[in-house]
N, C-alpha and C positions, 0 to 999 in steps of 0.2 A: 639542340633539342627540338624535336616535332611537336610541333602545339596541334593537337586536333580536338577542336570544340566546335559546338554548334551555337549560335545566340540565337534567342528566341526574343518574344515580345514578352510585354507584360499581357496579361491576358486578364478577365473578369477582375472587377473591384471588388474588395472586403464584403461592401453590402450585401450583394446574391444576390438569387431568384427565390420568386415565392414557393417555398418547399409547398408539392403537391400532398395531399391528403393531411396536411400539419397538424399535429395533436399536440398537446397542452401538460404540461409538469410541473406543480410545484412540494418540493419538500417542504416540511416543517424543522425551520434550522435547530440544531444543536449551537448550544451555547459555548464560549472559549472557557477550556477549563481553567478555571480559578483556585478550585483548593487541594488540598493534597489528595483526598480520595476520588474527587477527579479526574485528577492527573493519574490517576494508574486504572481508571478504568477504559474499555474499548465504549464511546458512547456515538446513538448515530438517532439520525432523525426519527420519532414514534411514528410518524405517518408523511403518505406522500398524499397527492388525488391526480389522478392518470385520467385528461380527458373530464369526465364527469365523476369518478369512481374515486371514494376517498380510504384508503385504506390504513392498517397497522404496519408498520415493516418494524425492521429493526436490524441489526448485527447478527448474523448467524454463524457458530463457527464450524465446519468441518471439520476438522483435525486440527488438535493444536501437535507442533514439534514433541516426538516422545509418546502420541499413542498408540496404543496397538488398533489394529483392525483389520479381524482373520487374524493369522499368524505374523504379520505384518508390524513394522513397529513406525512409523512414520519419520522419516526424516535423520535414520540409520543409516552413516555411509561405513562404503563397503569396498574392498581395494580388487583386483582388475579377478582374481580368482575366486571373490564371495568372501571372504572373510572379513569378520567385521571389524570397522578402527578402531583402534582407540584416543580416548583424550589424554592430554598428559598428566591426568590424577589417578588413567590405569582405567577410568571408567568409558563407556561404550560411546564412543562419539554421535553424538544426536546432533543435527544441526537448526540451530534457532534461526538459518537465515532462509525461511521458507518465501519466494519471489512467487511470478506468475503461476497462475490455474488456470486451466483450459474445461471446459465442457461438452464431452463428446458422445454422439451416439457411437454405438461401436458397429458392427454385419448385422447384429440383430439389432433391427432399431428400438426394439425394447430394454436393449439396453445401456445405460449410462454409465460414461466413465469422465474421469480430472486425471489430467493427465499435469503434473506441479514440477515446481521448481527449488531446491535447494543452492544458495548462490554463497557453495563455498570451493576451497581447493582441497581436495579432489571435489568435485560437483555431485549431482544427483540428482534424478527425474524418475519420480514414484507415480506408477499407474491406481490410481483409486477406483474401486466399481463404485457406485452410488446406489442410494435407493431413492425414489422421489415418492414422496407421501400426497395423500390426497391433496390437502393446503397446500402444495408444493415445499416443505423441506425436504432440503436433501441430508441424508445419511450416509458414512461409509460401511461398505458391507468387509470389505478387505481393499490392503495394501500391497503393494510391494514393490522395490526395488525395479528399475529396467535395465537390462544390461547393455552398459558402453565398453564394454573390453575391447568388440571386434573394431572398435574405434580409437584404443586406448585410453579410454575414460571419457570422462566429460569435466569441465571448467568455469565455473564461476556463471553459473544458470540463472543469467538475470529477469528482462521482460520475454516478452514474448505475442503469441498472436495467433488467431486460427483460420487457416487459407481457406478460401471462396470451397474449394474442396472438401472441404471436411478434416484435416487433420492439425495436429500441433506442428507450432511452428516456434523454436525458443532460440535460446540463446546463449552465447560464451562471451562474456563481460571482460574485460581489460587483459587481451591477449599476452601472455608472456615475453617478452622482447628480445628477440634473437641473438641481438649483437651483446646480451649478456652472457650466452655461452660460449660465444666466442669468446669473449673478454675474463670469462671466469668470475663474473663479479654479480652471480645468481643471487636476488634479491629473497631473502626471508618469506615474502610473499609469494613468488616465483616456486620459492624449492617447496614448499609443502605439498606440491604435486607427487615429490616423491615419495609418500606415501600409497597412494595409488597402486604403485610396481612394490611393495614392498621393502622399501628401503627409506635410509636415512637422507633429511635434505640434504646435507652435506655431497651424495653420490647423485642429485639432481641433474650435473651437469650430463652424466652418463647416461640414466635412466630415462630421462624427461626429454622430448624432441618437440621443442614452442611451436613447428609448423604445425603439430597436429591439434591446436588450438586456435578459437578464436572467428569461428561459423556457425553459422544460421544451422540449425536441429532440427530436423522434420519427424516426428511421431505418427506414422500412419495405426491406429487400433482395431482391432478383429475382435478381437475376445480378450480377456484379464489374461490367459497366459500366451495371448497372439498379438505382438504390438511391436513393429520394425521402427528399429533407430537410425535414420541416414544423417550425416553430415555431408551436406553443401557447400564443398569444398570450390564449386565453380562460382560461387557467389561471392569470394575473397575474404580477407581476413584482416580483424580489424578488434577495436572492444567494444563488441555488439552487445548494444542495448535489446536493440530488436529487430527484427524483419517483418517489414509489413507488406501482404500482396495485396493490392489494387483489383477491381472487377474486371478485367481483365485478362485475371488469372496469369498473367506473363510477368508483368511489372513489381518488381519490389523495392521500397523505399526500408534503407538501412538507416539508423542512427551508430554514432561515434561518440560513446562517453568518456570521457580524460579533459585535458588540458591539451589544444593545440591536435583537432581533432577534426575530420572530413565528414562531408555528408555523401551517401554511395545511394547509385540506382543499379538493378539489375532487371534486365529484360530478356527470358527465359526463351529459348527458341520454339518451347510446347507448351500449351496453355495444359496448368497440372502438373508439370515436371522445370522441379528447380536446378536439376542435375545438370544444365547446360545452357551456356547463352553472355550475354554481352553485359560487361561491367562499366558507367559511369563515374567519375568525381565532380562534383559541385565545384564550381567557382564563383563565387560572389563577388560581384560589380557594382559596388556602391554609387546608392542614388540618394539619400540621404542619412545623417549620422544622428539625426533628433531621436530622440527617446530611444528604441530597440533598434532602430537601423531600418532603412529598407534596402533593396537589391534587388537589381536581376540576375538571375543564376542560369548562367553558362553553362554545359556539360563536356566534359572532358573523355574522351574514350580511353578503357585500359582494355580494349578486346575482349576477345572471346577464349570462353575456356570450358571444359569437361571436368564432373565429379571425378574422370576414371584419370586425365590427367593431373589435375592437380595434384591425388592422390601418389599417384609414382613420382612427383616433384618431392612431395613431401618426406619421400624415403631417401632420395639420392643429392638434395641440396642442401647447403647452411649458408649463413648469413656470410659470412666468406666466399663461399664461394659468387654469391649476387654482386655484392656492390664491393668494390675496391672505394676505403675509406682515407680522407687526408683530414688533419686537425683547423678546424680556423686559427688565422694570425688574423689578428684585429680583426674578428667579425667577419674575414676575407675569406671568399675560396682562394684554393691553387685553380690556375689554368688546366679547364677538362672539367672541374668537379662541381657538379650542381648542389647551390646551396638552397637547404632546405631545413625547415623546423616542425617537427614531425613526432608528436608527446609521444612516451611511454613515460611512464612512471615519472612524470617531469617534462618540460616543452625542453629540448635542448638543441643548438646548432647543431648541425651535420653539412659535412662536406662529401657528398657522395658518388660516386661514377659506375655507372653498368658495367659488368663484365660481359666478357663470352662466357654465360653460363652455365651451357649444353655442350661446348666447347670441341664445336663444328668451326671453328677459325674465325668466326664473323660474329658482331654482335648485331642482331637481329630483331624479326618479329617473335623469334621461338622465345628469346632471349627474355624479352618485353613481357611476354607472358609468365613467363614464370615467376620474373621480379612483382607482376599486377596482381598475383594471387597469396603468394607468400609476402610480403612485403606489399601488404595496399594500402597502407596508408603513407610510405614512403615514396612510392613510383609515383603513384600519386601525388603531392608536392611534389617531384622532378616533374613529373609533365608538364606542373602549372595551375593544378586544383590548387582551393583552399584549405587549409588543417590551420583553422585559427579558432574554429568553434570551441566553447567549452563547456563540457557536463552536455553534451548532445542526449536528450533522454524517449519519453513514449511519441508514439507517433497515433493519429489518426486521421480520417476520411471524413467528409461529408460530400456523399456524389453529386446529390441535385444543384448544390451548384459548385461542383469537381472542387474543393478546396481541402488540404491537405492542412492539420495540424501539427508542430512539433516542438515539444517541452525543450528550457535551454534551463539545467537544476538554475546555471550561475552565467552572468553575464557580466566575464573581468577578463584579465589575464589576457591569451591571445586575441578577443574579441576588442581591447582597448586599442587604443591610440600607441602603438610605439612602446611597448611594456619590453622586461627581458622574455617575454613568451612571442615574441615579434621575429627577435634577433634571428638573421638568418631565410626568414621568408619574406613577402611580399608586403606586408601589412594594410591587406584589402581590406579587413571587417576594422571600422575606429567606431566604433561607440562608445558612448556613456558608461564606465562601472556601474553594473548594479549586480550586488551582492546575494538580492532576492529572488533573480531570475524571472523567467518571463515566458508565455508561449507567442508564438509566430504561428502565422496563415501562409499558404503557399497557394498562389491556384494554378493549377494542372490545365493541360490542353488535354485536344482530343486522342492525344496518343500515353495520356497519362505520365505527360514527363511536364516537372516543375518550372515554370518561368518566372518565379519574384519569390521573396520574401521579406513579410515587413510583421513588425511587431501588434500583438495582439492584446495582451492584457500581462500586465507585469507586477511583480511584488514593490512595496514600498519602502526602503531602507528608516526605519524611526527606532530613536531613544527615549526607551520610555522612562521616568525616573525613578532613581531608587525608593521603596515605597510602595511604586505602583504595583496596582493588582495584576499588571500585565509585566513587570520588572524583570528583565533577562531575555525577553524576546527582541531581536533585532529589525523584523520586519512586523509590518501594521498590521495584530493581528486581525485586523475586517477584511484583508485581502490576504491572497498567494504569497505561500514562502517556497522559492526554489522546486518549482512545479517539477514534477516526473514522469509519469505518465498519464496517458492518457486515454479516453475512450468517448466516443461521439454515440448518444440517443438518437438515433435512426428516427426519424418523422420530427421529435420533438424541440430539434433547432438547438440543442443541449450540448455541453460538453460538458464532462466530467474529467476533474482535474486532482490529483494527488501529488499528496507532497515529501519531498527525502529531504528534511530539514534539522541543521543541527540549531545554532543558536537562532535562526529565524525566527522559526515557531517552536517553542520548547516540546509542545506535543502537536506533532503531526498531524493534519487534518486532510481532507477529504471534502472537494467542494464541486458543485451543480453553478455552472456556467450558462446563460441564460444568450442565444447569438445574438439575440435580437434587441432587447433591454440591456446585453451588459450588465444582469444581477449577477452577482456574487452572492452564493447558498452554501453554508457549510452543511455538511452533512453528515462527517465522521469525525472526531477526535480522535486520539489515538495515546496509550501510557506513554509514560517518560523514555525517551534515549530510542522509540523507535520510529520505524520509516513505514511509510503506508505503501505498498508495492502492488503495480498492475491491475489499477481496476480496470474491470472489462465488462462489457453488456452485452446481455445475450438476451434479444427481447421477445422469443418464442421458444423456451425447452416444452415441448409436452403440456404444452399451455399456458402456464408462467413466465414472468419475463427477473430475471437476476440481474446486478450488478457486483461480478466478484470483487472482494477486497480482502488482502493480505495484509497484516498487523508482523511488520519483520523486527528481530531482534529488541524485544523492550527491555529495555535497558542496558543496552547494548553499545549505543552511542554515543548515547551522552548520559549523564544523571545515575553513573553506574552506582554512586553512592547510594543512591534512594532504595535499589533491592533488599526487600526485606527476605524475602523465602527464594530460594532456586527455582522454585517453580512457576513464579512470577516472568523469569526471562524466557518461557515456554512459546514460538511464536504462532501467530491462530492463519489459520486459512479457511476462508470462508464467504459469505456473500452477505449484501446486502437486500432485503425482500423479508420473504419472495412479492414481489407486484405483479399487478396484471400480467398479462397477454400485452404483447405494446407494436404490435405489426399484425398486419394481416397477412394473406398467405405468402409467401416466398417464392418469387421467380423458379424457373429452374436454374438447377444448378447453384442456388444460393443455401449457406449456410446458417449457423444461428452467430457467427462473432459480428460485431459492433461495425464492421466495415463493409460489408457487400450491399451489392446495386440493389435496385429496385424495379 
């Protein structure tokens, strides 16, 4: 095996520099909900004071799952020819699991579009035009559907992000797993794709081709019926949380959600075009195991590769034909077979060997590439990355002093000491179990590539006792349950932190991260059994500053007893605001998402 990494230094401490022009933010907390009517409402801070300016905000929703707008029905999927699905009560499948929104101007800068995420199988990405009103709400004027056929649908559309460039940037969550077609043992989960082609799960194995899933989405928009859908098939594949680019418009930082999971860099060979360019794997070097762990992170190269070739890979290989597979005996490879622990649906041993898989006589660099694009989170452990992380979730930026954020939901399983999600790899990450998960700081050099990572603020595992007003929550509700994503306030030292939590927090909350103080601010709540998904800040649309938040599946996940009406599990998309103006003028070339320079 070729080991090719580079090690860097650790580079700037935690503390920072003094952010230039620093401005000031405090909400007014919401309280943890306590009683039952509470608990099923969306509740969020009445006022924030931005700087000197005290204002009203509140919860706004956009569309909730199931409305119309135009002719439009919100969050209607629809199989590879337009027609609409169905649920299996015969009724029109609407999906409650509405993820990331984006905020875009489109060619005409007067006009506004959300460009959203539905995060189911088959998937779906609805373009919204907007209207913005004087006081800054936003309105939908119309909806509709975007077409992924000439892609073969879309898959489980979870975070997302929006490039230094101006467009969407989303994403396909927990990639389908190859070696189950080969094996015929298509998971329930897996086959509901087939729906999509028209057909029953059961013909999955036929229909459904896993490479064409599991990439970074690019949404470039012109007008409500001008809006190009590419997949970023040279960025690799994997179960993308999200893609996040860097101001440098080249670099992107991937997150890996599962169990036994990698952290991925891509650095594009055009600043604005993701279509081509050079793929990294993290390797984490531990330098201590107290509380979240810290490390230096090593990068591991998987090469270089094109949209246009990945895509011809994607029609002419299978999982067969890449890796020749042998069974472990005692936790053991055979002689030849690099062993490797590499989640899908589960962390499980593999014992696995490259083929010639262009099957040119030699097994090669061509060979390499193909295995690093369809299979990245596999080649990856064979080179010698890490895939130990687990619930890998949102990512963000803070430029001024270069430090990179990134949500971990849960901090167990391959992240421990020696677990069965060990078995088989290196067991570089030993940490502490915690249940409650935690975010991590990264600080970046001058070429926007990671050198450390150490824990940053984490949930607190407490039993509260039967009785208590807080009784069934696992984690302390004054702090973080199983962060998800995330989104960093530009000037104001801020981070905002959301949470995918099941018995943690019974209802989901939404919290204002203070860098400097270390306060802890709640600032949304959220009903019973849902996840709060992708808040993101846009601190100049048109003179207002937003922080979108998604209200997914209530009651969905947990407390599915508590629904009274059907129309209760309806999920909301929408923002929180509108507040000031919260940035002065924008660089050029700079956007309105939560991560560009300054």
């Amino acid at each position: 095996m070729k080991i090719k990494l580079i090690t860097l230094a650790v580079a700037a401490t935690l503390g920072g520099m003094v952010q230039a022009h620093a401005g000031t933010i405090a909400f007014t907390e919401v309280t943890v909900p306590t009683t039952d009517a509470e608990k099923r409402q969306v509740r969020t801070s009445p006022s924030v004071t931005v700087d000197d300016t005290t204002v009203n905000i509140g919860f706004h929703p956009i569309l909730r799952s199931g409305d119309r707008a135009g002719r439009g029905i919100y969050g209607q999927i629809f199989d590879k020819d337009g027609s609409k699905l169905k649920a299996e009560d015969g009724s029109p499948f609407i999906s409650n699991d509405n993820d990331f929104a984006s905020l875009l101007h489109g060619k005409d800068k007067n006009d506004l579009f959300m460009v959203s995420h539905f995060e189911s199988r088959p998937g779906a990405m609805y373009l919204t035009q907007l209207k913005q009103e004087g006081n800054g709400e936003l309105t939908a004027l119309r909806t509709r559907a975007l077409d992924f056929s000439h892609v073969n649908g879309g898959w489980v559309h979870c975070a997302g992000s929006v490039t230094p460039w101006g467009t969407h940037l989303g994403s396909e969550e927990y990639e389908p797993d190859a070696k189950q077609w080969r094996d015929a043992t298509i998971s329930e989960y897996n086959a509901a794709m087939a729906a999509y082609f028209g057909a029953a799960p059961a013909d999955a194995g036929v229909v459904v081709n896993p490479y064409d899933y599991g990439y970074p989405v690019e949404v470039k928009v012109d007008t409500f019926r001008d809006a190009d859908v590419v997949k970023h098939y040279a960025m690799g594949r994997m179960a993308l949380e999200l893609a996040y680019v860097m101001p440098d418009n080249k670099t992107a930082y991937m997150s890996d959600d599962g169990t036994s999971i990698g952290l991925f860099r891509f650095v594009a060979d055009q600043k604005g075009d993701l279509g081509a360019g050079n793929l990294w794997a993290a390797q984490w070097s531990q330098k201590s195991g107290e509380g979240m762990g810290e490390a230096t992170l090593n990068w591991i190269s998987l090469g270089h590769a094109t949209d246009a070739q990945v895509k011809e890979w994607i029609g002419k290989y299978k999982f067969a034909d890449i890796f020749e597979e042998s069974t472990p005996v005692a936790d053991t490879c055979a002689a030849g077979f690099t062993s490797i622990n590499a989640g899908h649906e589960g962390a499980i041993h593999q014992c696995l060997k490259l083929r010639d898989v262009n099957g040119d006589g030699a097994i090669d660099a061509a060979d390499e590439a193909i295995a690093s694009r369809l299979e990245t989170r596999r080649w990856a452990a064979m080179e010698g990355a890490t895939t130990e992380w687990r619930k890998m979730e949102g990512i963000t930026f803070k430029p001024h002093t270069r430090q990179l954020f990134i949500a971990m939901s849960e901090i167990n399983k391959g992240m421990e000491d020696n677990t069965g999600s060990d078995v088989g790899g290196p067991n570089s990450i030993r940490v502490a179990k915690n249940n409650c998960g935690g975010v991590y700081v990264l600080d970046v050099d001058s070429t926007y590539t990671a050198t450390n990572m150490v824990g940053l603020v984490a949930g607190t595992p407490t039993s509260y006792p039967a009785g208590d007003i807080y009784a069934g929550n696992t984690c302390d509700v004054a702090g973080i349950a199983n962060p998800d994503n995330l989104t960093y306030l530009r000037r104001y030292n801020t981070l905002i932190i959301g949470e995918d939590s099941g018995s943690g927090h019974q209802n989901d909350m939404i919290w204002s991260y203070d860098l400097g103080s270390r306060k802890l601010t709640r600032i949304l709540t959220t009903p019973y059994g849902s996840e709060t998904t992708s808040p993101y800040f846009y601190p100049d649309i048109d003179g207002h500053a937003y922080i979108m938040a998604v209200v997914q599946h209530p009651y969905g996940e947990s407390d599915t007893d508590k629904l009274e009406d059907p129309s209760q599990a309806r999920a909301y998309t929408g923002f929180i605001g509108p507040l000031p103006k919260m940035d002065g003028e924008p660089s050029p070339g700079d956007n309105y998402g939560d991560h560009d320079g300054d």
